[in-house]
N, C-alpha and C positions, 0 to 999 in steps of 0.2 A: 188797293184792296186792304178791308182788317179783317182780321182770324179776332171770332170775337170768345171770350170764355164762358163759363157759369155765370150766370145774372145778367150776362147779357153785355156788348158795347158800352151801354152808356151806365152798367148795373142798375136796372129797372128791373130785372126779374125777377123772381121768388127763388131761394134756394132748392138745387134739385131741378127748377122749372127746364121743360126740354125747349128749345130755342130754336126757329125757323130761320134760314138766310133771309137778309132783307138788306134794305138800301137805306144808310142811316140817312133819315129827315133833314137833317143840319147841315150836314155839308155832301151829302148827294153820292156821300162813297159805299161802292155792293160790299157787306159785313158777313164775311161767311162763318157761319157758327158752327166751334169747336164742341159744342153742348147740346147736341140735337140728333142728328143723323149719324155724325160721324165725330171723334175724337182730335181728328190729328188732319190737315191741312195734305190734300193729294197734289198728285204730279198736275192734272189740271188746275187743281188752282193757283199751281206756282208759273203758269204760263205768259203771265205779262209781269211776275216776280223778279227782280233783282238780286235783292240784300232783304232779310227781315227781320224788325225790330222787336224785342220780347219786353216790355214796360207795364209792366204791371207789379204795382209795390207788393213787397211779401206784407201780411199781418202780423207773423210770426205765432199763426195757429195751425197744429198739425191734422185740422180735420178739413181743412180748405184746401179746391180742388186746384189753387194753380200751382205750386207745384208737381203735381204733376201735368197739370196744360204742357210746363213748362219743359218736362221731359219728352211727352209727345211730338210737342214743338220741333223740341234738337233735333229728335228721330228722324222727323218728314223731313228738316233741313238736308240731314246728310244724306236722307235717301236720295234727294233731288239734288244735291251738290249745291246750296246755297251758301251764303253766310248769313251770321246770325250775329247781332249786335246787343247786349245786353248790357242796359245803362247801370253802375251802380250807384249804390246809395248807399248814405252813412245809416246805422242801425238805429230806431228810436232807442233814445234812451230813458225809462222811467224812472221819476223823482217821486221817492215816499218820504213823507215827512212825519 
């Protein structure tokens, strides 16, 4: 199963745009949307859940919703006793010349 965000899985959505569960095309896995109905991932959907993995790159702009997905996220973790894996990444670096 993916918790999907703002814009969507595969980010095809329009900012803001509200997001229906569906079944991504591609690879045939049910996407439950964090941007639609509900914010934050429930005890049913954690019901064939293990471990859950949080990978979504920061942009490092503060008007972008996944940080807070991403606090949502933790929240439904600990309520359900999950673990939560979050990969890091080195920080872009920008070069002005």
């Amino acid at each position: 199963m993916i918790f999907g965000p703002e814009h969507g899985f595969r980010g095809t959505a329009d900012a803001g745009e509200k997001i229906d569960n569906v079944t991504d095309p591609a690879t045939q896995v049910p996407v439950v949307s964090l941007y639609g109905k509900k914010r934050k991932p429930s005890a049913e959907d954690f019901k064939n859940v293990d471990v859950m993995l949080f990978d979504i790159q920061d942009v490092e702009v503060r008007f972008y919703t996944y940080i807070s997905s991403l606090q949502e996220y933790l929240e439904s973790a600990v309520e359900n006793d999950k673990p939560v894996i979050i990969p890091d990444r080195p920080q872009s670096k920008w070069i002005l010349y």
